[in-house]
Each structure stands twice: as C-alpha cells, then as structure tokens.
N, C-alpha and C positions, 0 to 999 in steps of 0.2 A: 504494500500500500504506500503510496507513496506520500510525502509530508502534507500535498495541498487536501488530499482524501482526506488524510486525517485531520485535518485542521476542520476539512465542513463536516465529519462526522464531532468532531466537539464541541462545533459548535450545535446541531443539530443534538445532541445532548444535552447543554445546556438550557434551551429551548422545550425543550421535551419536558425537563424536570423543573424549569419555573411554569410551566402549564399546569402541570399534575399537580405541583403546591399551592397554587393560585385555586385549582379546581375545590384541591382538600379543604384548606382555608374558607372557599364559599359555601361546601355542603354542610360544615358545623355552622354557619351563621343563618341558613334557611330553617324557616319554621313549615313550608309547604313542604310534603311527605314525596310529591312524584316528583316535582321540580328537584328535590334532592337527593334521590334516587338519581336522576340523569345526570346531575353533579357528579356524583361519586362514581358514574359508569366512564365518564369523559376522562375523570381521572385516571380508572382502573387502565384506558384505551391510552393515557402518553404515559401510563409507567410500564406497559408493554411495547411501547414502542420504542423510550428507552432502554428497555432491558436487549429487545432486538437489534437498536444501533450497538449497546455494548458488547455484546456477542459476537460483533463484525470485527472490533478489533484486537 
C-alpha cells in the first residue's frame, strides 16, 4: 500500500469514528424510542465501517 492509500485510508478512519461518536452522543440525548433506535443503527453502520477500513491495513 503505498503512503498516499494510506494516508486516505486515515483519514477515512478518522471520519468514520467522529461519525459513530457524534451518532453515540445523539442517541443518549433523544427521548423519541424509533428516532433513537436509527441513531444507534447509523452508529452500529460507521463502527463497521471503521472496523473494515482497519482491517485493510
């Protein structure tokens, strides 16, 4: 892999995991039950997505 791959897969990590904590963070602050359900799914969807860019390198 060469440095610039790696460089957008880090960044592309970073991104992923301020998502996923941004997501976390709004599902504890909702009071509505489905709206917060879908929070916590979007989350569940960039900490797998993270976990798959970390996996590549």
């Amino acid at each position: 892999m060469s440095p610039k791959e790696l460089s957008y897969i880090e960044d592309a990590l970073s991104h992923e995991k301020f998502m996923m904590t941004q997501c976390q963070q709004a599902a504890q602050n909702l009071q509505d039950g489905e709206l917060k359900n879908c929070v916590e799914q979007l989350a569940q969807k960039h900490q797998q997505t993270f976990t798959n860019l970390y996996n590549l390198v």
